[in-house]
KESEKOL-526593 format. One record per residue: residue in three letters; x, y, z of N, C-alpha, C in turn; residue number from 1. Coordinates in pm, whole numbers, always signed. Example, Ala and Ser with C-alpha at 12.3 -4.5 7.8 and 13.67 -1.06 7.14 Angstrom:
2
REC residu    n_x    n_y    n_z   ca_x   ca_y   ca_z    c_x    c_y    c_z num
REC    ala  +1319   -569   +780  +1230   -450   +780  +1320   -330   +780   1
REC    ser  +1285   -225   +708  +1367   -106   +714  +1290     +3   +787   2
***
This chain:
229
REC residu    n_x    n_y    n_z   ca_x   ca_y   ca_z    c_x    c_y    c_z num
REC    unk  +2470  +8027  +2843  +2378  +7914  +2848  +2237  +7960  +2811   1
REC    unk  +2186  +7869  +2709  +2044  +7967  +2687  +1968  +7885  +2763   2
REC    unk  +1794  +7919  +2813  +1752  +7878  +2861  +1678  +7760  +2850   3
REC    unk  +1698  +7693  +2733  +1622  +7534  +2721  +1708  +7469  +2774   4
REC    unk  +1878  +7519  +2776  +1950  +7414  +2843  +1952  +7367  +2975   5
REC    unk  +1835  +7429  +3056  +1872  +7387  +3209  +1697  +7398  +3292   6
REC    unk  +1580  +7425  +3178  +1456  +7450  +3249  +1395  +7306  +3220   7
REC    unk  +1434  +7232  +3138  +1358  +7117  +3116  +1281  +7046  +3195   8
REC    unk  +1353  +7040  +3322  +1291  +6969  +3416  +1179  +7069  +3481   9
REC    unk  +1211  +7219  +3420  +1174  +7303  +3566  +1089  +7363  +3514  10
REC    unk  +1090  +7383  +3395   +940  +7445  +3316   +803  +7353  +3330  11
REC    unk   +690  +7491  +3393   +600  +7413  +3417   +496  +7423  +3318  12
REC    unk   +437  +7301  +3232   +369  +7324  +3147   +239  +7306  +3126  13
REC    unk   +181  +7236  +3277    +73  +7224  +3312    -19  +7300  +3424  14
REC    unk    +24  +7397  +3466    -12  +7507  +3528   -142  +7560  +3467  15
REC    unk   -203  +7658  +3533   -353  +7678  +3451   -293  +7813  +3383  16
REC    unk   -389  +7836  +3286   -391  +7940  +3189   -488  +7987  +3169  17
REC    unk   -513  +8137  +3105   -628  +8168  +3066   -595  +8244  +2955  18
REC    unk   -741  +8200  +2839   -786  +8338  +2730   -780  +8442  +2742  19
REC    unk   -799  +8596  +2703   -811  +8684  +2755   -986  +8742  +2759  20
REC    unk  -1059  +8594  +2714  -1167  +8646  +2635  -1258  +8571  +2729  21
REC    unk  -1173  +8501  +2841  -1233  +8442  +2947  -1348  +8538  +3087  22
REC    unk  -1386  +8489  +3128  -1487  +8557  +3204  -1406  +8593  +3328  23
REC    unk  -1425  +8713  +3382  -1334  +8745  +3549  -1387  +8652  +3619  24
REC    unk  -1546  +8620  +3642  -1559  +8548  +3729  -1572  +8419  +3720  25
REC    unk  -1546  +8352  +3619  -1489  +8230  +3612  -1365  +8196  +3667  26
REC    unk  -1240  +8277  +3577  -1132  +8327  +3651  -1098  +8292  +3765  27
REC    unk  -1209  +8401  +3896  -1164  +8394  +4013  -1171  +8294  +4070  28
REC    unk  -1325  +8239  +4031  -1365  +8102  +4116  -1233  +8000  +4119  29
REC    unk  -1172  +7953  +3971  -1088  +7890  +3940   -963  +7870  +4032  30
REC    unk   -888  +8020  +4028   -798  +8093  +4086   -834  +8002  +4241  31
REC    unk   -897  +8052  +4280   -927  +8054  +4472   -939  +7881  +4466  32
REC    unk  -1001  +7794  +4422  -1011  +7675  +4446   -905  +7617  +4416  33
REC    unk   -795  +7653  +4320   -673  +7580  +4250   -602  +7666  +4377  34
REC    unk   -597  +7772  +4467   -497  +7842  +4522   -375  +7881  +4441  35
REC    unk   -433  +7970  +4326   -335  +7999  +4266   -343  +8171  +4241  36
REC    unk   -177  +8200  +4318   -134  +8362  +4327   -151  +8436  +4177  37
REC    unk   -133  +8391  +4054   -165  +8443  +3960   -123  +8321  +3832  38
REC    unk   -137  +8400  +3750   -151  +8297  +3604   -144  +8416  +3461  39
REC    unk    -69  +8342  +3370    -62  +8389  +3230   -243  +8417  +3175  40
REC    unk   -204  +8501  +3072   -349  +8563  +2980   -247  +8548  +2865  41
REC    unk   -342  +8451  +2786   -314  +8453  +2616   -437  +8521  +2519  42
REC    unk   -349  +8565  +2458   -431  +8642  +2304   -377  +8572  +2201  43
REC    unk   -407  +8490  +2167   -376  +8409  +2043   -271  +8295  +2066  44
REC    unk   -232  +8230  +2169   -138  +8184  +2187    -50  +8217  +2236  45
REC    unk    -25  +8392  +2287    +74  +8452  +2304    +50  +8566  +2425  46
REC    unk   +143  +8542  +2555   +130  +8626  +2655    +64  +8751  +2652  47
REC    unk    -26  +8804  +2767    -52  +8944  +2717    +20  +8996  +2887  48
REC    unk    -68  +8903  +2920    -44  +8984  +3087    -44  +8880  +3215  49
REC    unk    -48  +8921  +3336    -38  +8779  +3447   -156  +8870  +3482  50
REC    unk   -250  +8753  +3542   -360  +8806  +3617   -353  +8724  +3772  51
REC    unk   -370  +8854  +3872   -359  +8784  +3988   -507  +8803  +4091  52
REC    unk   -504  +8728  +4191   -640  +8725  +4271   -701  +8887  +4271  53
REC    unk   -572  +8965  +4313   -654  +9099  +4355   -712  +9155  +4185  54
REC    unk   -653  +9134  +4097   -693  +9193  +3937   -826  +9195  +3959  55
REC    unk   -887  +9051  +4017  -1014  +9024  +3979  -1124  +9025  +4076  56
REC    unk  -1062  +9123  +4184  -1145  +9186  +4292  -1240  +9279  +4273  57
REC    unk  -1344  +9306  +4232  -1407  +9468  +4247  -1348  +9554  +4349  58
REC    unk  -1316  +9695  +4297  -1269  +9811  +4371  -1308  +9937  +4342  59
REC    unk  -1299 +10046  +4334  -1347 +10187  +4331  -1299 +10221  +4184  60
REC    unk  -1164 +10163  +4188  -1107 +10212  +4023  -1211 +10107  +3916  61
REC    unk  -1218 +10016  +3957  -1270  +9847  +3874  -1417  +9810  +3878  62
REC    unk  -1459  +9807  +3837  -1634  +9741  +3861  -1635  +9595  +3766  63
REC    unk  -1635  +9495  +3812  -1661  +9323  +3732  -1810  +9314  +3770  64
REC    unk  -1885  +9273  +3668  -1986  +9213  +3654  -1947  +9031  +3623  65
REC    unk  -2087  +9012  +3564  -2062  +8795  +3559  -2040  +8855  +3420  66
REC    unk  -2046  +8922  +3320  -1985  +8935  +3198  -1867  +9006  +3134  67
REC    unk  -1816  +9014  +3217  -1684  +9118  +3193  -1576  +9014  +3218  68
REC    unk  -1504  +9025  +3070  -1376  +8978  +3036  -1260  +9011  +3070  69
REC    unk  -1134  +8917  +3094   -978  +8965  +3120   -902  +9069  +3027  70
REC    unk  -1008  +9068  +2906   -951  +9172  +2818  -1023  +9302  +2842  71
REC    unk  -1051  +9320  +2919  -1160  +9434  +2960  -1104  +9500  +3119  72
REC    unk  -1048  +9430  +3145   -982  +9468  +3277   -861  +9514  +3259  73
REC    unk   -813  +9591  +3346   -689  +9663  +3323   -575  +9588  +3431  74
REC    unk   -519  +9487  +3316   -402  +9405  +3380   -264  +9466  +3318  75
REC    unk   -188  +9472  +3366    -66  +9512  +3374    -33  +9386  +3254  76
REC    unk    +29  +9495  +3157    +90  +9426  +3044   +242  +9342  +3094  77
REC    unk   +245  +9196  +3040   +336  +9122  +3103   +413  +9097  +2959  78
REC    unk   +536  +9061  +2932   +610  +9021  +2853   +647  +8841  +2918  79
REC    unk   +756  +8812  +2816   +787  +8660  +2869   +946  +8622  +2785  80
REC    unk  +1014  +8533  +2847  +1128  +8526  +2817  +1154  +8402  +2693  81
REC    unk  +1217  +8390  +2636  +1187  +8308  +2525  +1309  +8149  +2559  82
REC    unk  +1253  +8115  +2492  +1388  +7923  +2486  +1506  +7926  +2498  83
REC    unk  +1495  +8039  +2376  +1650  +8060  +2284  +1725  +8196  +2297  84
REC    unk  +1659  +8239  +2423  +1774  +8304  +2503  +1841  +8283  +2601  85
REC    unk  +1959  +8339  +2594  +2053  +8363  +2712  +2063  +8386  +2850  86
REC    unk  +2081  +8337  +2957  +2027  +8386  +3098  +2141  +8535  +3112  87
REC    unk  +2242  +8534  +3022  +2276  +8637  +3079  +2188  +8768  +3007  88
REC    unk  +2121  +8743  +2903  +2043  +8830  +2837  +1970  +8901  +2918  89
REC    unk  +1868  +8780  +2956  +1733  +8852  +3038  +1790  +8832  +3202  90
REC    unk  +1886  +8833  +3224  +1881  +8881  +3383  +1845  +9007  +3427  91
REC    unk  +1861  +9096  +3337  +1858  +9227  +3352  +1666  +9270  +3357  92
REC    unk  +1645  +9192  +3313  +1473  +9196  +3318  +1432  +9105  +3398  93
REC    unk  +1440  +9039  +3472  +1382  +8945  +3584  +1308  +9035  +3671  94
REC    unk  +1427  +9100  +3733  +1305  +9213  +3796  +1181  +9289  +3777  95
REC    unk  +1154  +9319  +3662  +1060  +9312  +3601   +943  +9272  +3588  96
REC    unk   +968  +9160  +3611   +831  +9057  +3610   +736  +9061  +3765  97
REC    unk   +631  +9121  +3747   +568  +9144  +3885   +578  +9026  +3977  98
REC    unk   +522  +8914  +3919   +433  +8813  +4031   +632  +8697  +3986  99
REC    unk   +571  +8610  +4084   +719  +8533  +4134   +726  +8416  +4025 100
REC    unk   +595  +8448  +3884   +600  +8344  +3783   +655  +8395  +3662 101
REC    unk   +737  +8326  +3542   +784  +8461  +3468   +697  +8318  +3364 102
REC    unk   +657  +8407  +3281   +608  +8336  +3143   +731  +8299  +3047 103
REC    unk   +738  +8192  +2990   +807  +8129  +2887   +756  +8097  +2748 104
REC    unk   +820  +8148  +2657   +762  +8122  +2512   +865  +8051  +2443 105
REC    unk   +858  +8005  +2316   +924  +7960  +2247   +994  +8104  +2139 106
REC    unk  +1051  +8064  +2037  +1095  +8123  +1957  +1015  +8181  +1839 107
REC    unk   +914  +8142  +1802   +783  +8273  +1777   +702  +8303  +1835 108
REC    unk   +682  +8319  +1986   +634  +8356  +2086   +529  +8329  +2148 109
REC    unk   +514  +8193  +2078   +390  +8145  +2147   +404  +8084  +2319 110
REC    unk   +326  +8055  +2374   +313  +8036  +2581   +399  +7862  +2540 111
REC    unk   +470  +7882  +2637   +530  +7738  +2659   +548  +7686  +2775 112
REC    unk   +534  +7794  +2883   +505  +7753  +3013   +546  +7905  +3081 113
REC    unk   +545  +7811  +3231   +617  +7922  +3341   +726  +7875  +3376 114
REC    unk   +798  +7953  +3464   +917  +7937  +3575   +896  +8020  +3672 115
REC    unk   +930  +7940  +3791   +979  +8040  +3878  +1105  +8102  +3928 116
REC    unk  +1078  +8250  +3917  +1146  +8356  +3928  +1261  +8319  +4032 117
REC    unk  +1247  +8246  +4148  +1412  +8176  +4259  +1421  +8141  +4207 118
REC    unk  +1406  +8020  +4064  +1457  +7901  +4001  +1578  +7966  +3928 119
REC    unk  +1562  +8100  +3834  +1650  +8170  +3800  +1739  +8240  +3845 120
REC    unk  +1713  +8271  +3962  +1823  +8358  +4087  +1913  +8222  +4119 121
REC    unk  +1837  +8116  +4169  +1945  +8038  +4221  +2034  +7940  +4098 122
REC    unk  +1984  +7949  +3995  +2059  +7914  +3862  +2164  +7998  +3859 123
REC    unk  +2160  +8096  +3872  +2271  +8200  +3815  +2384  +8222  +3916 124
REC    unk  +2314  +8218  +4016  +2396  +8216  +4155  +2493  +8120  +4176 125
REC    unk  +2429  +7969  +4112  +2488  +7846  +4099  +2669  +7875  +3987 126
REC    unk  +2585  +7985  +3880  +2655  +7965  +3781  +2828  +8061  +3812 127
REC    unk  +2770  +8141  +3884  +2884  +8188  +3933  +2967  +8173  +4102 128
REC    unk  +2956  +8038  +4134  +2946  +8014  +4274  +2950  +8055  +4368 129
REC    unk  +2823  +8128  +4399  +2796  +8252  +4536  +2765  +8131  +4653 130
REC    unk  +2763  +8047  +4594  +2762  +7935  +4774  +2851  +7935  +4805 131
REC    unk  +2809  +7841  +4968  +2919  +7780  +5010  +3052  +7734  +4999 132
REC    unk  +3074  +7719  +4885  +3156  +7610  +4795  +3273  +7732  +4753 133
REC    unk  +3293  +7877  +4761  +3413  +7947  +4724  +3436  +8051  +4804 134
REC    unk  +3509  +8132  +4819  +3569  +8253  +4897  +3507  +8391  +4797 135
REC    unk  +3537  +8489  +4880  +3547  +8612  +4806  +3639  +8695  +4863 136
REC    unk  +3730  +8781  +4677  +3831  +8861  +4704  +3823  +8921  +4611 137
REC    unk  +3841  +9054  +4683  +3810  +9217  +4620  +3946  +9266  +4571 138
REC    unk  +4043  +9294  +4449  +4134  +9345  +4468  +4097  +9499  +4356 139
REC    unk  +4178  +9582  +4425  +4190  +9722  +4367  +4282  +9761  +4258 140
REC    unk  +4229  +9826  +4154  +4379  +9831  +4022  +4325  +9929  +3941 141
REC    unk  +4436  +9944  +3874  +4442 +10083  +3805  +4319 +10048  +3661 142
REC    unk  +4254 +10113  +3598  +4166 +10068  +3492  +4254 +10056  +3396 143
REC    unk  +4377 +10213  +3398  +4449 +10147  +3270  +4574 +10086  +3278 144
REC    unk  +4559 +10019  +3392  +4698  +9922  +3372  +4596  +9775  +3405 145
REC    unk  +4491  +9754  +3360  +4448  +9656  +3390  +4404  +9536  +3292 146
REC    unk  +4544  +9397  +3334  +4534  +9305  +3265  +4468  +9224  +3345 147
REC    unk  +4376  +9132  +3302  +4328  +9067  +3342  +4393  +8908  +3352 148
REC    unk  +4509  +8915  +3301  +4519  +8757  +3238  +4652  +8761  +3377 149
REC    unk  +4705  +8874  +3401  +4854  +8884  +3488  +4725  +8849  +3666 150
REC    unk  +4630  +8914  +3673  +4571  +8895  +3766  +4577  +8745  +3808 151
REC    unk  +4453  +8687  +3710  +4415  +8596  +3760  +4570  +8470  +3723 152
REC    unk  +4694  +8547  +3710  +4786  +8431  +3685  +4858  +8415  +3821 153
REC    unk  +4834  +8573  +3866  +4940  +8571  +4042  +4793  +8459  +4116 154
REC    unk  +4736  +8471  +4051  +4601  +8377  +4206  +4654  +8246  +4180 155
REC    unk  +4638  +8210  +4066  +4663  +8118  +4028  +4814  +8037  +4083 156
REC    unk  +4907  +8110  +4014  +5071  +8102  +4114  +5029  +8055  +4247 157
REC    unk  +4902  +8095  +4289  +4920  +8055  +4475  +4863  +7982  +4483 158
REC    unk  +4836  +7878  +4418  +4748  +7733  +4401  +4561  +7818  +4448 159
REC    unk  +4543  +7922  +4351  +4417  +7979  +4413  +4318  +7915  +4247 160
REC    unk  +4195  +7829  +4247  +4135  +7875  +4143  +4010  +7922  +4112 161
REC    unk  +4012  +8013  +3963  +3949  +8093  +3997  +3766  +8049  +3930 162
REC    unk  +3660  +8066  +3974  +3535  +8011  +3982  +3454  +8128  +3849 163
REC    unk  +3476  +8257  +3942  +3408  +8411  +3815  +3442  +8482  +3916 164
REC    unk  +3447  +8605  +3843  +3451  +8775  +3868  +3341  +8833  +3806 165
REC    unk  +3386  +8943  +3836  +3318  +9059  +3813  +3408  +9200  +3820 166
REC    unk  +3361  +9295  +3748  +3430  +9408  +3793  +3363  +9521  +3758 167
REC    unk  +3398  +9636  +3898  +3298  +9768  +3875  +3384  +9832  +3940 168
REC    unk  +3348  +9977  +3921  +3462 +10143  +3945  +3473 +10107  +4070 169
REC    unk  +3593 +10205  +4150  +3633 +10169  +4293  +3545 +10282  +4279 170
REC    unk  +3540 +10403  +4238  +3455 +10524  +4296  +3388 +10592  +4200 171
REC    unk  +3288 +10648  +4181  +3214 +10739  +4085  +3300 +10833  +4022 172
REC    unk  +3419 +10936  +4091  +3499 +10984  +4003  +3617 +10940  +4017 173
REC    unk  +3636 +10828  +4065  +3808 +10741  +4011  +3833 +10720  +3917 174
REC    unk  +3968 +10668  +3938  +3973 +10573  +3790  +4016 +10424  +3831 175
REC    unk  +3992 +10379  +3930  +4077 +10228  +3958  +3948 +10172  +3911 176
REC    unk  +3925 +10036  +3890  +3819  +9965  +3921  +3854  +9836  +4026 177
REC    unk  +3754  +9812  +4070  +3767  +9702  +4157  +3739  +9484  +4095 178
REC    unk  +3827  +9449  +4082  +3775  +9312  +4063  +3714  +9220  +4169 179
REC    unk  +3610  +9222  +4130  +3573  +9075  +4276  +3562  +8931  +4218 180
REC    unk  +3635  +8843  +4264  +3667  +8720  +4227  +3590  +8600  +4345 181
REC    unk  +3573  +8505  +4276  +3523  +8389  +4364  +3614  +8317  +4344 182
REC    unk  +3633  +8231  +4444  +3756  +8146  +4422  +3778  +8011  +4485 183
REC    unk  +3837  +7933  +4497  +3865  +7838  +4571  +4054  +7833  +4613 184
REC    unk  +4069  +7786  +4748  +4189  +7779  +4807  +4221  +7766  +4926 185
REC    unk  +4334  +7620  +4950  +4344  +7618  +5072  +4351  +7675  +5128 186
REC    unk  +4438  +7807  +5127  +4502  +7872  +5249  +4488  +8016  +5169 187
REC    unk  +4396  +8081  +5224  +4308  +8236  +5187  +4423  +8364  +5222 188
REC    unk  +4494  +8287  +5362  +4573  +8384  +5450  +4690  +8420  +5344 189
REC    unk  +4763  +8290  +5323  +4878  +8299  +5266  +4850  +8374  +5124 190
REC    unk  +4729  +8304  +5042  +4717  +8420  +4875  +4710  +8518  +4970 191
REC    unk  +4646  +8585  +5065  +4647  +8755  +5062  +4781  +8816  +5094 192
REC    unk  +4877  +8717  +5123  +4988  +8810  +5175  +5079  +8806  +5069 193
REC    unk  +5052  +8672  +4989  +5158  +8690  +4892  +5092  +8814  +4745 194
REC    unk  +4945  +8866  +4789  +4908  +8923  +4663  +4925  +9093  +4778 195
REC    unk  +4994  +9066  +4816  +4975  +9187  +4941  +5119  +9274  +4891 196
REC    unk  +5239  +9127  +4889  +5410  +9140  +4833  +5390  +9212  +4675 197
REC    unk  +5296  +9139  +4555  +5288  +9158  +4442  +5258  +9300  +4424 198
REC    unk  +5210  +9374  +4545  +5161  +9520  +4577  +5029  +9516  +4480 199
REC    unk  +4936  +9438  +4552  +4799  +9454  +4503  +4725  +9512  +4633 200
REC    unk  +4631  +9567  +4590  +4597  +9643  +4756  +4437  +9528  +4719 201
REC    unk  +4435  +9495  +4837  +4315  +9419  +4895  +4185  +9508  +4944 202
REC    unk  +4084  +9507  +4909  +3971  +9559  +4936  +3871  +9509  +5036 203
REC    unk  +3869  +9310  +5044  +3753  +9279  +5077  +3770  +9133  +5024 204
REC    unk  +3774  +9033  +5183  +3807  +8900  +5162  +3724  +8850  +5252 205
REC    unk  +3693  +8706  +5176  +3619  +8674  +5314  +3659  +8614  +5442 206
REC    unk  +3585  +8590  +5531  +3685  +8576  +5655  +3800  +8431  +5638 207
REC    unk  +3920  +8473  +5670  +4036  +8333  +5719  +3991  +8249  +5767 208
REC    unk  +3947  +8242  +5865  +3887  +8088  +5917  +3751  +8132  +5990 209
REC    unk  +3701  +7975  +5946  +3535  +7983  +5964  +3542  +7965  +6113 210
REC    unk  +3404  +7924  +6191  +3385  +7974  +6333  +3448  +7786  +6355 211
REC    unk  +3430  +7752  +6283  +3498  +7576  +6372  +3653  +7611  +6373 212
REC    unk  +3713  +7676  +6245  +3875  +7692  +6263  +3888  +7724  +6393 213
REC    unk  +3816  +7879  +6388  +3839  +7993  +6540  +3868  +7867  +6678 214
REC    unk  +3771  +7784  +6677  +3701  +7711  +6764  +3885  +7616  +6818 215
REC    unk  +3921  +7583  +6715  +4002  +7477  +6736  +4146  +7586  +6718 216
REC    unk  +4102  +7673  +6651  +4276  +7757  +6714  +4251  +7772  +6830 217
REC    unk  +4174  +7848  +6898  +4160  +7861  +7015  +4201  +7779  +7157 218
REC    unk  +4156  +7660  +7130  +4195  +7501  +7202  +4356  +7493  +7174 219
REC    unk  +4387  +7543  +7024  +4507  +7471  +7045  +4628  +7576  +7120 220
REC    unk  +4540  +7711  +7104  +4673  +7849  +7166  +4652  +7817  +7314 221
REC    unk  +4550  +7780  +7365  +4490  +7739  +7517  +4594  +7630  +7603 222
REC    unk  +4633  +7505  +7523  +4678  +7433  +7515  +4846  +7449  +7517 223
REC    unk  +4864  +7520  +7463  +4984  +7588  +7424  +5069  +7692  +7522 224
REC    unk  +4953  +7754  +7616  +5008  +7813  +7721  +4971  +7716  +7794 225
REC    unk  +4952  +7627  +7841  +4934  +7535  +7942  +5022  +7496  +7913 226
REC    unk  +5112  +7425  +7842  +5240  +7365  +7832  +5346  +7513  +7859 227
REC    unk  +5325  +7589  +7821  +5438  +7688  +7879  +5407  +7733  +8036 228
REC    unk  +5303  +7703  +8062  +5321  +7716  +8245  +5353  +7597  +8319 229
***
């Protein structure tokens, strides 16, 4: 999914900005009255860096006068993610981005807005359903006997379906790797025993029943010896 397909609503394009040719202490004043943690610097239309409250503090390393520019200050060079990429592209660079705003450009790199940095965690999170909404199951397998299509066909066989995986080494010098699957399915207990028969070794599931199940097995095993006494 590239990223124009899902920021539309969420790209902000009226946020403040600055030149780089702008004054620090204009800047700050701005900054502190808008209450804003930091903000893009353009050089021609095009990201240079994020400048944040402390940038534009005087300190021992820094001396600002009323004429000293954002291009004169030593801001941490910022990059920015573009339209017409991929979220699986730049996930790997999210971290990256100091302040909790990531700059957005278009496709010759001019400023097109911001996002925020949860907006993309919980997009992706969405995309592979780490909520509420699925289970997790770890199974263990050989790397080179590993089909992927026989896997997800025994889950499947158990009325299990499957949401995304992932997969990484069981150990630094093994050779199995581990699949972790999200999933959906009535009955969690029964796929593990029947993927237990298939002789898949289980690593890591999430719990059988949530704390209301516990709650009401409990009542009903309670119940249950009361009728046998």
């Amino acid at each position: 999914m590239q990223l124009n397909e899902f920021i539309e609503h969420r790209l902000d394009t009226t946020g403040v900005v600055f030149a780089d040719e702008a004054l620090a202490v204009e800047v700050l004043a701005l900054m502190q009255k808008g209450r804003y943690e930091c903000a893009p610097v353009l050089h021609e239309g095009r990201v240079t860096a994020m400048v944040t409250i402390l940038d534009l503090l005087p300190s021992e390393q820094q001396q600002i006068t009323d004429t000293t520019r954002l291009s004169e200050l030593k801001l941490a060079k910022a990059e920015s993610i573009g339209l017409h990429e991929h979220l699986f592209d730049i996930f790997s660079r999210i971290g990256t981005f100091p302040t909790h705003l990531i700059a957005v450009s278009h496709e010759d790199g001019r400023y097109a807005g911001v996002l925020e940095k949860e907006i993309l965690f919980e997009h992706i999170a969405a995309l592979f359903h780490l909520g509420e909404g699925g289970i997790t199951l770890e199974l263990e397998v050989p790397s080179f006997e590993l089909k992927l299509s026989e896997v997800i066909a025994a889950l499947e066989k158990n009325d299990a379906t499957v949401l995304s995986f992932g997969i990484y080494p069981a150990a630094p010098e093994g050779e199995g790797m581990v699949i972790a699957f999200r999933l959906q399915t009535h009955d969690l207990f029964r796929l593990v025993k029947n993927l237990e028969k298939y002789g898949y070794l289980i690593r890591y599931t999430s719990p059988f029943f949530k704390e209301k199940d516990d709650e009401m097995r409990e009542k009903a095993l309670e119940f249950i010896r009361f009728m046998d006494m």
